[in-house]
SETILO-659924 format. One record per residue: x, y, z of N, C-alpha, C in turn; residue number from 1. Coordinates in steps of 0.001 Angstrom, whole numbers, plus 500000, padded with zeros to 6 digits. Layout:
N
(r (X, Y, Z), (X, Y, Z), (X, Y, Z), NUM) ...
END
This chain:
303
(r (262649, 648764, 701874), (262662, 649417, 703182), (262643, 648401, 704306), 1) (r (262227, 647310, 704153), (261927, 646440, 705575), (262988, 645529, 705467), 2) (r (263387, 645480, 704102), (265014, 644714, 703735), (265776, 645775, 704959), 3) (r (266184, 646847, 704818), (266815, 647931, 705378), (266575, 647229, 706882), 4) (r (265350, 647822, 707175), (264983, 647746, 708846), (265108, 646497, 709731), 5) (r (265177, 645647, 708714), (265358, 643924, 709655), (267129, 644226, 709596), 6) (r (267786, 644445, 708349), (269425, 644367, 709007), (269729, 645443, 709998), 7) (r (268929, 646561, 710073), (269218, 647450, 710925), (268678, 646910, 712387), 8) (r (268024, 646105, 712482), (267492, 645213, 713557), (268522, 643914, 713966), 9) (r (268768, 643427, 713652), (269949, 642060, 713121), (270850, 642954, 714042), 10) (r (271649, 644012, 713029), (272864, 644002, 713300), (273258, 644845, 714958), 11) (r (271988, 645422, 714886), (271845, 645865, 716725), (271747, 644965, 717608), 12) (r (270975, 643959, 717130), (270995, 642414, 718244), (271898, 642071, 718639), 13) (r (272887, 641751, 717026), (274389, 641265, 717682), (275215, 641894, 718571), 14) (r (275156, 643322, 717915), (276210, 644047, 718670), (275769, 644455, 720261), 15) (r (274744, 644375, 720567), (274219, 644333, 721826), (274554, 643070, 722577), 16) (r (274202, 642165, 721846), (274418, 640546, 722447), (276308, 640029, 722502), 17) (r (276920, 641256, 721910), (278278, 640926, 721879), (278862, 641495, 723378), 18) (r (278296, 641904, 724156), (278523, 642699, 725663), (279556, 641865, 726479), 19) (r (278856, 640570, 726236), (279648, 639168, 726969), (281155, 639358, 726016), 20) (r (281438, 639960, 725233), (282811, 639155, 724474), (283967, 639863, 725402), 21) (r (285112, 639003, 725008), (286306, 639436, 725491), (286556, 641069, 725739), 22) (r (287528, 640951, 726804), (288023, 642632, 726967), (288521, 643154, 725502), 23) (r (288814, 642768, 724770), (288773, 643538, 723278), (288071, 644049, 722911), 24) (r (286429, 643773, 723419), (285360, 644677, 722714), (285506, 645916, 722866), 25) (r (286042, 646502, 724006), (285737, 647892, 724029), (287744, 648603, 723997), 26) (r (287579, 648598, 723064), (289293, 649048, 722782), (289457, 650643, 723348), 27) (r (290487, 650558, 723432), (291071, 651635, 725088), (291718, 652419, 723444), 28) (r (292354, 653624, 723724), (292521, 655134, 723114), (293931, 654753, 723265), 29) (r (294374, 654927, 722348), (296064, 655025, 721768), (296414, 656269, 722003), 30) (r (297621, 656743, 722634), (298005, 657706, 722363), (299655, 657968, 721791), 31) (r (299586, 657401, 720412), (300731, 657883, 719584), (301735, 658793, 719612), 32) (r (301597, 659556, 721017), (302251, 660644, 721012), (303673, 660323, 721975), 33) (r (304742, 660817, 722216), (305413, 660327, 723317), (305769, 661436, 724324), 34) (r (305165, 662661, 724110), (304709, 663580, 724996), (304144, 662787, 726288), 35) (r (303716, 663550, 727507), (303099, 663346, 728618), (301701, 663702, 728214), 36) (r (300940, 662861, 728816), (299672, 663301, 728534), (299110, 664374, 729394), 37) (r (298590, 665520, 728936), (298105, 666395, 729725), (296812, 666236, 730556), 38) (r (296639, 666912, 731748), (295692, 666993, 732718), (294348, 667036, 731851), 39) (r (294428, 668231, 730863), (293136, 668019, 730491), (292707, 666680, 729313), 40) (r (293622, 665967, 729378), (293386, 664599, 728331), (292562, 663531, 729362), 41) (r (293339, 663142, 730837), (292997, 662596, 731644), (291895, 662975, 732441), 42) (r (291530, 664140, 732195), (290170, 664699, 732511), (288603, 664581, 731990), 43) (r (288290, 662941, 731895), (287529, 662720, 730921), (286002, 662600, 731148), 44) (r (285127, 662769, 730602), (284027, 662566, 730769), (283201, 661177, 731115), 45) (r (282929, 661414, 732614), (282338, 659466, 732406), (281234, 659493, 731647), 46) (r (281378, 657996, 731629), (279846, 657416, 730406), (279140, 657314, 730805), 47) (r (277492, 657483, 730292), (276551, 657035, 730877), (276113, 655558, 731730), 48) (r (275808, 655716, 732767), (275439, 653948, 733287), (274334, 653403, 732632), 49) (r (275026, 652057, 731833), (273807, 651501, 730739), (273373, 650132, 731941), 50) (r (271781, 650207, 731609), (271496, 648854, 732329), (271809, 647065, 731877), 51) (r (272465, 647688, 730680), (272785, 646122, 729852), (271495, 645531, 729132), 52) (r (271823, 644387, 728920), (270878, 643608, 728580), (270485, 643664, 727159), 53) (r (269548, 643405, 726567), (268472, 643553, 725028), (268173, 645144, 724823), 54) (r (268635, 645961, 723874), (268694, 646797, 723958), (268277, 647917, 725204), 55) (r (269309, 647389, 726199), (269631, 648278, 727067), (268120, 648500, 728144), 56) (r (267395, 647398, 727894), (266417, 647191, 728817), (266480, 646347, 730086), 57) (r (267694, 646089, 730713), (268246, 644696, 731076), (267719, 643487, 730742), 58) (r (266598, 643312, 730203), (266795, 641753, 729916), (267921, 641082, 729724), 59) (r (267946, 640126, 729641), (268802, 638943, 729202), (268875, 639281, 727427), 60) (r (270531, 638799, 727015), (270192, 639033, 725157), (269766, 638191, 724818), 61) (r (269193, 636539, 725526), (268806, 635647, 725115), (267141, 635430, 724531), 62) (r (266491, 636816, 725334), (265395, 637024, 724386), (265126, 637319, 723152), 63) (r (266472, 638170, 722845), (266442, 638056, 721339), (266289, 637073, 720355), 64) (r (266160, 635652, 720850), (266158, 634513, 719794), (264738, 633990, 719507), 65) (r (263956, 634053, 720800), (262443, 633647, 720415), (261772, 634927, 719796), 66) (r (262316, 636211, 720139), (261595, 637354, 719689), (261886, 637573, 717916), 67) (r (262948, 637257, 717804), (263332, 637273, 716017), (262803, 636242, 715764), 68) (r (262803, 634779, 716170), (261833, 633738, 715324), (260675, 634007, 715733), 69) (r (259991, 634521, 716131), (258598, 635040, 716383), (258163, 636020, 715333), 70) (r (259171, 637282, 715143), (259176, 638099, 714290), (259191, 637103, 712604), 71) (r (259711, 636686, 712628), (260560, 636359, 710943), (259179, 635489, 710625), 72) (r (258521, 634701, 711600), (257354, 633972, 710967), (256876, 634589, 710174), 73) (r (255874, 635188, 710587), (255025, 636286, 709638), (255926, 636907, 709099), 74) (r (257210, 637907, 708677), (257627, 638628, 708032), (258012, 637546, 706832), 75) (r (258023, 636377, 707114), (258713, 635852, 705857), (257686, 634893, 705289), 76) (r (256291, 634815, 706070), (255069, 634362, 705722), (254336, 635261, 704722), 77) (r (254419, 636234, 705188), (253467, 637118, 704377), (254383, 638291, 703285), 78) (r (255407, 637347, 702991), (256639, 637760, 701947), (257263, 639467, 702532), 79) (r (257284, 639786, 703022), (257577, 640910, 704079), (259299, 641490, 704093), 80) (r (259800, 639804, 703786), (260984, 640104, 703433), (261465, 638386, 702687), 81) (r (261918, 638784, 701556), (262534, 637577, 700825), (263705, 637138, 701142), 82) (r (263302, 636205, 701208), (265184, 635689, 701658), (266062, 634789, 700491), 83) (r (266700, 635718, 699810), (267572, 635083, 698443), (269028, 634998, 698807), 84) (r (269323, 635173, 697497), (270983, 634763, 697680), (271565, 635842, 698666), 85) (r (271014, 637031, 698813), (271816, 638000, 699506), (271856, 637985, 701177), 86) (r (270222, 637596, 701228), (270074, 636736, 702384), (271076, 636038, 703016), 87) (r (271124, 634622, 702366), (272376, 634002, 703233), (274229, 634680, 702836), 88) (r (274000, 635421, 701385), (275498, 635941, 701795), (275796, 637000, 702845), 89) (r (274531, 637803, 703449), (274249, 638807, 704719), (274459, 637687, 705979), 90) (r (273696, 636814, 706025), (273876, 635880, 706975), (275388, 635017, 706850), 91) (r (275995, 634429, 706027), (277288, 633852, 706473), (278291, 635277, 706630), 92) (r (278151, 636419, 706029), (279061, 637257, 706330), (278768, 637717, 707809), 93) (r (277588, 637963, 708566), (277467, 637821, 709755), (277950, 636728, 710566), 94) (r (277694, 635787, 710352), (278256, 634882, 711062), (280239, 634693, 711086), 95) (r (280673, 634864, 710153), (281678, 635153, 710193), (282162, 635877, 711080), 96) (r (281855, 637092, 710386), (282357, 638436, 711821), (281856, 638044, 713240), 97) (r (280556, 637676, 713562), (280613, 637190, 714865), (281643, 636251, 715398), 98) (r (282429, 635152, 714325), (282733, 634187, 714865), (284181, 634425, 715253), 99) (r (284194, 635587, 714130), (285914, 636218, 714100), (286269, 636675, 715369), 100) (r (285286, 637737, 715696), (284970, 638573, 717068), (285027, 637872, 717905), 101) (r (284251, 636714, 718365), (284283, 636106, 719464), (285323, 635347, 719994), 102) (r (285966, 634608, 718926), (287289, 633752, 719038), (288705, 634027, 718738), 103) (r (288452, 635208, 717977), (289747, 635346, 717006), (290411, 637206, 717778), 104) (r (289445, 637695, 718498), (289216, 639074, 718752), (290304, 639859, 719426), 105) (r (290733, 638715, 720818), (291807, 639139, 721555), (292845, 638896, 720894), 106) (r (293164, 638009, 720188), (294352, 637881, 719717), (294560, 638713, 718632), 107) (r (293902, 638732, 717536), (293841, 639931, 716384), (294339, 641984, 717671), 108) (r (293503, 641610, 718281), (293741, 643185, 719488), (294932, 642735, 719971), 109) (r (295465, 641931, 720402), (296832, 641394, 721063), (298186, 641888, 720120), 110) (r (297686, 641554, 718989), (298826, 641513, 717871), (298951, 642962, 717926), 111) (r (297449, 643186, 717128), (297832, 645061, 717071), (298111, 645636, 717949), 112) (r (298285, 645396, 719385), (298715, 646133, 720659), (299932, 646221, 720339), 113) (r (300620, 644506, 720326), (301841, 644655, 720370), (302586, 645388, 719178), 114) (r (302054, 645697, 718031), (302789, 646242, 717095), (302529, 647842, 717233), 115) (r (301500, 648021, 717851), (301433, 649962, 718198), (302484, 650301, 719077), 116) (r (302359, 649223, 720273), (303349, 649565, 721317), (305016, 649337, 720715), 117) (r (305608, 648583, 719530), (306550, 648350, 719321), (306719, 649632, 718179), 118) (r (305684, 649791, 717607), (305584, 651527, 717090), (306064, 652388, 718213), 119) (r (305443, 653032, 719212), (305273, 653716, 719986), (306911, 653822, 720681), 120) (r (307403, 652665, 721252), (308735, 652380, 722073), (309903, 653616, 720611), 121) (r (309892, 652588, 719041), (310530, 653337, 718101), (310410, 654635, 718213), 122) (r (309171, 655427, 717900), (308614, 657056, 718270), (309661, 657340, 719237), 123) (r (309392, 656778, 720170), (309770, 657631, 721844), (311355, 657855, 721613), 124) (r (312030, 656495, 721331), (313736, 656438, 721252), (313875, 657503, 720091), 125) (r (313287, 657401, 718537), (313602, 658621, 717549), (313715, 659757, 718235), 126) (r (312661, 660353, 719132), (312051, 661184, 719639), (313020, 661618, 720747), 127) (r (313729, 660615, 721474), (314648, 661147, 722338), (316245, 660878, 721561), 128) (r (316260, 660605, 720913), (317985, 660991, 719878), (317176, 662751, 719351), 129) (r (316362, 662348, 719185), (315847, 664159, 718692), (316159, 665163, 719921), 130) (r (315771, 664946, 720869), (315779, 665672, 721748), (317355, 665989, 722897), 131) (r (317895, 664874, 722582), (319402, 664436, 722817), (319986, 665917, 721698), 132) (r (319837, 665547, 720634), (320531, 666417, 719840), (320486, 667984, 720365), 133) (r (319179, 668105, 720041), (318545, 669363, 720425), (319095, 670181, 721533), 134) (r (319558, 668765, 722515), (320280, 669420, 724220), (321629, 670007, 723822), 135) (r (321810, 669121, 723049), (323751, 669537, 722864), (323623, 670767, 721795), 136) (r (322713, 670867, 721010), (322853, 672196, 719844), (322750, 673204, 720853), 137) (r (321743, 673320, 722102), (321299, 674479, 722905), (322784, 674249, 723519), 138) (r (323661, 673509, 723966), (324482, 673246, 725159), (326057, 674443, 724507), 139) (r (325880, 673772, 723161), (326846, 674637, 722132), (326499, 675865, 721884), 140) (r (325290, 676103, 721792), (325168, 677491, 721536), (325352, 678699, 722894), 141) (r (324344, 678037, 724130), (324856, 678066, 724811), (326255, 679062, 725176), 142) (r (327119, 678239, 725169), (328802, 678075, 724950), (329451, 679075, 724036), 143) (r (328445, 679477, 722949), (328891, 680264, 722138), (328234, 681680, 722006), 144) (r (327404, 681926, 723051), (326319, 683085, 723267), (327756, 684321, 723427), 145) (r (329098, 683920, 724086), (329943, 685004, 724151), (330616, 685402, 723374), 146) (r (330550, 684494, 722223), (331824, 684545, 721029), (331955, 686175, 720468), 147) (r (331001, 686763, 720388), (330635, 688308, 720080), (331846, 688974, 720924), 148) (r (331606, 688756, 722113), (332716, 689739, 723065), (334125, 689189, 722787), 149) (r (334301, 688002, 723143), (335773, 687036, 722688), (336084, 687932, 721354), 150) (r (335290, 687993, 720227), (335977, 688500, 719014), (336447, 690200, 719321), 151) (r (335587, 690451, 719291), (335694, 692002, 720187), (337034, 692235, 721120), 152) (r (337482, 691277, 722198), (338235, 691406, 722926), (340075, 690995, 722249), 153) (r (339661, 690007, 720934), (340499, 689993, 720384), (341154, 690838, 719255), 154) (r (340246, 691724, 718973), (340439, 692836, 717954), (341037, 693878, 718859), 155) (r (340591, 694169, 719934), (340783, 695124, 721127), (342973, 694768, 721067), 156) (r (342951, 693462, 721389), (344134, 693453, 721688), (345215, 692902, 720186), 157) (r (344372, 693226, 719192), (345550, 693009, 718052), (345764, 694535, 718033), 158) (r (344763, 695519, 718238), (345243, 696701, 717719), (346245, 697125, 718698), 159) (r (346112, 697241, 719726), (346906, 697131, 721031), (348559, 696447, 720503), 160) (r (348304, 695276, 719815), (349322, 694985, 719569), (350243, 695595, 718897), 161) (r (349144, 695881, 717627), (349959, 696978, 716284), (350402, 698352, 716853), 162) (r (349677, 698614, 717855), (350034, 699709, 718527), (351369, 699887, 718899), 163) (r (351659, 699142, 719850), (353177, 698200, 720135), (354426, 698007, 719198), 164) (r (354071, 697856, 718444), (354737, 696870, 717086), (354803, 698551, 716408), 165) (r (354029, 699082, 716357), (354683, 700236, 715531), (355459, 701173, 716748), 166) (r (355410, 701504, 717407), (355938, 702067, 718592), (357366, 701245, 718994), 167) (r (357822, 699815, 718950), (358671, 699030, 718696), (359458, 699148, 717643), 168) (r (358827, 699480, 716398), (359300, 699697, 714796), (359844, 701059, 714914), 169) (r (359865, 701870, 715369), (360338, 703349, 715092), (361637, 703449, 716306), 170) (r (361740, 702216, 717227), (362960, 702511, 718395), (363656, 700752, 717767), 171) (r (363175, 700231, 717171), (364321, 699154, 716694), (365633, 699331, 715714), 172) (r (365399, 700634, 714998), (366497, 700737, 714302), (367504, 701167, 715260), 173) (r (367069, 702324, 716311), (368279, 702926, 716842), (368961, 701180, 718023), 174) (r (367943, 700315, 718062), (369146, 699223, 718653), (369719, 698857, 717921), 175) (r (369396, 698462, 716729), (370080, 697877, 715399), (371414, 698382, 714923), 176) (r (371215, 699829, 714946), (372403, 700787, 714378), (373213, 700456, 715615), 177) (r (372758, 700833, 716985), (373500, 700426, 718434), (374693, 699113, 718071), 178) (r (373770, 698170, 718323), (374308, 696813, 718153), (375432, 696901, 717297), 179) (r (375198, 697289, 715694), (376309, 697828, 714788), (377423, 698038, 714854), 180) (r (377135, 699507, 715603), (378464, 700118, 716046), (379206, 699450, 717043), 181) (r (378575, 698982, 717908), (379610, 698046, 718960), (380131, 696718, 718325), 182) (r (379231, 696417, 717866), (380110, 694848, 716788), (381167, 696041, 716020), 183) (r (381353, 696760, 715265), (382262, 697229, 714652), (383310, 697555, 715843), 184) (r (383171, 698210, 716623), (384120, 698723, 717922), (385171, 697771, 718692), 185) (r (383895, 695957, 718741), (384598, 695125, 718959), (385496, 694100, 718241), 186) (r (385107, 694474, 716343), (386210, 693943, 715974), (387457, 695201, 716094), 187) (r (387094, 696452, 715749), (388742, 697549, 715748), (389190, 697014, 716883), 188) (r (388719, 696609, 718361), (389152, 696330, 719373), (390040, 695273, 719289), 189) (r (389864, 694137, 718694), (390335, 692797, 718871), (391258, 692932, 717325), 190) (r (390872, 693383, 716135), (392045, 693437, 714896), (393484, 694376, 716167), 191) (r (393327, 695377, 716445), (393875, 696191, 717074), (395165, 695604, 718230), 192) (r (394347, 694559, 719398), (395015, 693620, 719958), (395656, 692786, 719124), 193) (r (395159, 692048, 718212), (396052, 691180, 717520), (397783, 691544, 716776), 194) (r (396983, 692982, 715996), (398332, 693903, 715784), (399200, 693896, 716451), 195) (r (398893, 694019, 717685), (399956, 695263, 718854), (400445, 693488, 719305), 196) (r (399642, 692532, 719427), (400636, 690897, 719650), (401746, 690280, 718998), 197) (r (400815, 690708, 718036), (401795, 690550, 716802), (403292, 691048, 716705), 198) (r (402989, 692423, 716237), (404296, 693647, 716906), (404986, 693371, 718244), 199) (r (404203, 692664, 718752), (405110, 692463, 720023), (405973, 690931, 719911), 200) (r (405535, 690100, 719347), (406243, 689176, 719354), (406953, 689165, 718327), 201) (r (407091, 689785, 717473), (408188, 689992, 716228), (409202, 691305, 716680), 202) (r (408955, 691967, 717873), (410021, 692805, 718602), (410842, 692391, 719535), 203) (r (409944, 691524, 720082), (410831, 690131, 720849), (411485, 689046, 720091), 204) (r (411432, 688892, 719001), (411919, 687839, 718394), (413241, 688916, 717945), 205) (r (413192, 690167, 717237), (414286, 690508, 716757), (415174, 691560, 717888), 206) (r (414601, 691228, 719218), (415653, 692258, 720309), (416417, 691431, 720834), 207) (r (415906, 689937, 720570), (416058, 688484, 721256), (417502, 688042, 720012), 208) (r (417391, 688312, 719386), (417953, 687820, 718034), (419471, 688745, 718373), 209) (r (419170, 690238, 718431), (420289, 691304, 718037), (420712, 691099, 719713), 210) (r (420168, 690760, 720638), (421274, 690688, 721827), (422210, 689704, 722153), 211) (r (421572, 688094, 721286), (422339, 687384, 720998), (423514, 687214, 720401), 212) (r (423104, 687902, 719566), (424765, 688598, 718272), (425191, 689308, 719298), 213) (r (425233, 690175, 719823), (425803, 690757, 720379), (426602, 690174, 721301), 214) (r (426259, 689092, 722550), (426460, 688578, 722806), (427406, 687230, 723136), 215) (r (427408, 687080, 721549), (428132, 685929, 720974), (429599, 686470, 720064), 216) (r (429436, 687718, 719901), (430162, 687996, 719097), (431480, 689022, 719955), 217) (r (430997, 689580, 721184), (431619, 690513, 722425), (432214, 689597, 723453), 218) (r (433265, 689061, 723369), (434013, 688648, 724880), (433740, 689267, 726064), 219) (r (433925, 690370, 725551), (433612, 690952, 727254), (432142, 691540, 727798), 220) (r (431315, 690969, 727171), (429854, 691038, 727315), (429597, 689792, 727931), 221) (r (430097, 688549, 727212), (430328, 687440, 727727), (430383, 687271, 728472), 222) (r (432256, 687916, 729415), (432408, 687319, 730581), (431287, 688352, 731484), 223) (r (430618, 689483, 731303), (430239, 690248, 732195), (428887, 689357, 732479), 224) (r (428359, 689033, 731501), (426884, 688047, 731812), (427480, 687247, 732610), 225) (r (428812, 686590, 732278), (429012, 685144, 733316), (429590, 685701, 734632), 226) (r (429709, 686752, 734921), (430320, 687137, 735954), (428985, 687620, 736868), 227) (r (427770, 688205, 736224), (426781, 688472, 736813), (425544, 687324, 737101), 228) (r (425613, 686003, 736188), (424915, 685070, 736740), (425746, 684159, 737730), 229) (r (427170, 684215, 738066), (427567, 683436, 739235), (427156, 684555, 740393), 230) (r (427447, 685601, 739637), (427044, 686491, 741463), (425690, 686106, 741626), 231) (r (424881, 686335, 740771), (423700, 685963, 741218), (423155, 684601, 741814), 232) (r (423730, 683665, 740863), (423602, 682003, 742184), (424164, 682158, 743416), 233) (r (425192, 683384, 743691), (425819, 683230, 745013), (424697, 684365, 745764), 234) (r (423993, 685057, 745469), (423252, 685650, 746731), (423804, 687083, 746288), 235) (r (424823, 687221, 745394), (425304, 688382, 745660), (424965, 689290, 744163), 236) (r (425648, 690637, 744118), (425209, 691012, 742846), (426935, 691132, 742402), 237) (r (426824, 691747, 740659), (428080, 691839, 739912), (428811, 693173, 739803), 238) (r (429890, 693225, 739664), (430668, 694713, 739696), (429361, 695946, 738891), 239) (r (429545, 696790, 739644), (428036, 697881, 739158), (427028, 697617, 739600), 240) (r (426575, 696571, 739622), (425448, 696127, 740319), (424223, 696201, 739301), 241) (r (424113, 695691, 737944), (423414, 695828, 737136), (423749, 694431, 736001), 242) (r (422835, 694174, 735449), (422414, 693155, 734749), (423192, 693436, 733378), 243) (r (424195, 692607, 732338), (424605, 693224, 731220), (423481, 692776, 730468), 244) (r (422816, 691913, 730525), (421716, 691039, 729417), (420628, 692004, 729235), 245) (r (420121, 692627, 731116), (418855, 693458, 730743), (419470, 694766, 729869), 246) (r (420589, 695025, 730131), (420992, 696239, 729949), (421101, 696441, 728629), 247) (r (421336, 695134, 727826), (421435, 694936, 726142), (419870, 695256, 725778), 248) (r (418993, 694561, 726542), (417353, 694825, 725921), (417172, 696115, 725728), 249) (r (417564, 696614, 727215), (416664, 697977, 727047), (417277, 699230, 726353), 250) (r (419085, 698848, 726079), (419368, 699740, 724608), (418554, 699647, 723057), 251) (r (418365, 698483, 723014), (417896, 697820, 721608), (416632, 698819, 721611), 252) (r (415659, 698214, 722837), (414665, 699115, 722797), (414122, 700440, 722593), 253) (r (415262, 701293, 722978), (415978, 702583, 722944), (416292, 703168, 721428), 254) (r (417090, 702141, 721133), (417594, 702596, 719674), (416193, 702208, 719053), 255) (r (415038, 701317, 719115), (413995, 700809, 718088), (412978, 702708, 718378), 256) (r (412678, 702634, 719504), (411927, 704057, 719702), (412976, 705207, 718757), 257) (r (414180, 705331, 719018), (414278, 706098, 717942), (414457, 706044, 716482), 258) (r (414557, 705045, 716654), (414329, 705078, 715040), (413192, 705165, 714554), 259) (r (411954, 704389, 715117), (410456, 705075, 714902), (410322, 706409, 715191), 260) (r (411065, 706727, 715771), (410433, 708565, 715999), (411113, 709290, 714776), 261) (r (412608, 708776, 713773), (412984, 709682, 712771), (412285, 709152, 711479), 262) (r (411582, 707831, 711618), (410879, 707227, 710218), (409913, 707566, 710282), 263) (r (409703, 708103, 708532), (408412, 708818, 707993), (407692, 708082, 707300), 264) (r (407953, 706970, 707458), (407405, 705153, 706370), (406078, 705157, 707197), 265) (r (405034, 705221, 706723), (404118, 704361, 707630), (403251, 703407, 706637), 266) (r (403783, 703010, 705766), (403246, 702241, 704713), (402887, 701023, 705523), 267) (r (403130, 700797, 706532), (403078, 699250, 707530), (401265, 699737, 707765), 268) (r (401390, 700720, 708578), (400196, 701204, 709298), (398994, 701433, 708432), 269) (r (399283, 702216, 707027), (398379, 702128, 706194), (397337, 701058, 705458), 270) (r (398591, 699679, 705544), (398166, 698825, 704621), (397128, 698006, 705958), 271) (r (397541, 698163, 706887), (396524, 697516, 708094), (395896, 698149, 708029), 272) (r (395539, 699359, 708472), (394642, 699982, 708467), (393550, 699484, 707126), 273) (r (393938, 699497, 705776), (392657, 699147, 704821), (392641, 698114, 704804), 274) (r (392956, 696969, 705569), (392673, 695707, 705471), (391711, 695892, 706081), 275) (r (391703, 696517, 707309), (390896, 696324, 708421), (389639, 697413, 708150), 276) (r (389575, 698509, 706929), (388871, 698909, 706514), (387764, 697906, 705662), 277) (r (388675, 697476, 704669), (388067, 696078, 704051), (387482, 695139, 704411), 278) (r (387633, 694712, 705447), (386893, 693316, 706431), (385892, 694028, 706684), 279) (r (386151, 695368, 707608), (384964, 696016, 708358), (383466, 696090, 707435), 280) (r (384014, 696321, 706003), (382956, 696460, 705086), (382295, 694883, 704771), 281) (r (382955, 694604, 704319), (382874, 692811, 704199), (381890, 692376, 705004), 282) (r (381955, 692699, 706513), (380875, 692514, 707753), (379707, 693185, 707338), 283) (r (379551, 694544, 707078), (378730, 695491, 706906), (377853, 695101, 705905), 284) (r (378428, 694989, 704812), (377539, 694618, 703819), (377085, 692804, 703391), 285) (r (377370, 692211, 704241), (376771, 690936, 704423), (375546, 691165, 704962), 286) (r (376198, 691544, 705983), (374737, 691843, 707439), (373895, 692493, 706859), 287) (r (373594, 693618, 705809), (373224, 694784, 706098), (373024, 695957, 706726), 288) (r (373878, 695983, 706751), (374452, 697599, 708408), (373801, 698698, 707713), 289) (r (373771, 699961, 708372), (373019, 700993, 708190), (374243, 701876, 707928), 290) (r (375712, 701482, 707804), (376845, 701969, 707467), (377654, 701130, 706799), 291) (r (378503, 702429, 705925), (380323, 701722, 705503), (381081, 702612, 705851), 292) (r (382383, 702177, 705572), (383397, 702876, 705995), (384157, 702971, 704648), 293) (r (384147, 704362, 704528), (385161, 705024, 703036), (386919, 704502, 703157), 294) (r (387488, 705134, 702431), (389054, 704956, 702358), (389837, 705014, 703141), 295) (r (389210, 706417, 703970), (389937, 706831, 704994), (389408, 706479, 706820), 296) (r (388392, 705650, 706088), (387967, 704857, 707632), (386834, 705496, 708963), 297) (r (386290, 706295, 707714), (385136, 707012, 708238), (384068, 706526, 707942), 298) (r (383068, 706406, 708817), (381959, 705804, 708622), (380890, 706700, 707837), 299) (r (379741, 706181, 706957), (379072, 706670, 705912), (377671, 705904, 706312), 300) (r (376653, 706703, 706244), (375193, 706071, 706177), (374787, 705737, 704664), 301) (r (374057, 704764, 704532), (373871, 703990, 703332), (372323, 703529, 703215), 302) (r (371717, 704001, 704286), (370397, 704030, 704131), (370148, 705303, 704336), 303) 
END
């Protein structure tokens, strides 16, 4: 027990008598956090006012040295307390720590400052890439709080669309069939012209042909042409007063009308005609038309 009560005596001396040591003795409150510190953190309770000194009596701590060798006489006279091996390993391990404390104290607190605070700086930067993130997830979501209506507004207008599109689908055939019939109209139109060019320049070639014979073969057709193109270089006209050359055309022409009006041949007309039946289909059923045309050149639905 008095082993007990002398280190419990000892080790209050020192730490009392340590008052003088560096600003390290009394280490200041970390706050690990990288939050703001709140009002009620900084709201702290002051400490009691100590008078210093030898346990807090102000004396000087220097009384402590005649008062412990004063004490230890008799305690270690009248065997009160033995002083063995544990003795001085209590005493150099004291002395140690005092010596650590006194000399070694700020700098040991220096180091660990600087490595809390180089903790602390890491925290804060993690802590704000955290909070960085966090801005842009809210910033996106945010951004995306409408997507509900957007989808909504896009369903709104596909049906709208299909709406359309079938309402479109039930009036596209009649353009289709439209279109059809006028592409068909404009080839009968243009086979039709080509015919009648045709016919015309092979009626000119053979009215051109038979007035020549005629011509060549009649003396007195002869001199009447040559008698009617000098009148005519002179200003004047020829006995009758009529052209023998036009006058040859427009018999030929004459005799060709009647003879088409007593011929019952139309084998010419027929065989054009199903050519032009034939092509027409040819078109039709490439394309897919909504018609053909039978034998006789009537049109047929096929859908």
């Amino acid at each position: 027990m008095l082993r007990a009560a002398s280190f419990s005596v000892a080790r209050r001396a020192v730490l009392n008598s340590s008052r003088g040591a560096p600003s390290c003795a009394a280490p200041r409150a970390m706050a690990f956090h990288a939050s703001a510190p709140r009002e009620e953190e900084e709201a702290k309770t002051p400490a009691p006012v100590s008078k210093g000194g030898l346990f807090g009596t102000g004396l000087s701590e220097w009384f402590a040295l005649p008062i412990g060798i004063t004490a230890a006489i008799p305690i270690i006279k009248f065997d009160w307390y033995v002083i063995n091996e544990e003795t001085q390993l209590a005493a150099v391990f004291i002395a140690f720590c005092v010596a650590l404390y006194t000399q070694g104290g700020d700098a040991i607190y220096r180091s660990l400052d600087e490595r809390a605070q180089a903790m602390l700086k890491e925290h804060n930067e993690a802590e704000d890439k955290v909070i960085e993130a966090l801005e842009q997830k809210l910033e996106f979501l945010q951004a995306n709080k409408d997507q509900v209506d957007h989808f909504e507004t896009i369903n709104k207008m596909r049906e709208e669309a299909y709406v359309n599109l079938n309402a479109a689908g039930a009036i596209k055939p009649q353009h289709d069939f439209k279109a059809q019939v006028e592409r068909m109209l404009n080839m009968i139109a243009v086979e039709e012209a080509s015919y009648t060019e045709k016919k015309k320049v092979a009626l000119m070639t053979e009215a051109t042909e038979d007035v020549t014979a005629q011509f060549t073969n009649d003396k007195a057709l002869k001199k009447a042409a040559l008698d009617s193109a000098i009148a005519g270089l002179k200003g004047g006209a020829a006995d009758g007063g009529s052209d023998p050359v036009r006058n040859a055309f427009v018999q030929f022409f004459k005799n060709k009308a009647a003879e088409a009006a007593k011929a019952a041949d139309d084998s010419e007309e027929q065989a054009q005609k199903a050519a032009l039946v034939a092509k027409m289909n040819a078109v039709a059923k490439s394309e897919g038309y909504f018609f053909q045309f039978d034998d006789s050149g009537k049109p047929k639905m096929v859908v």
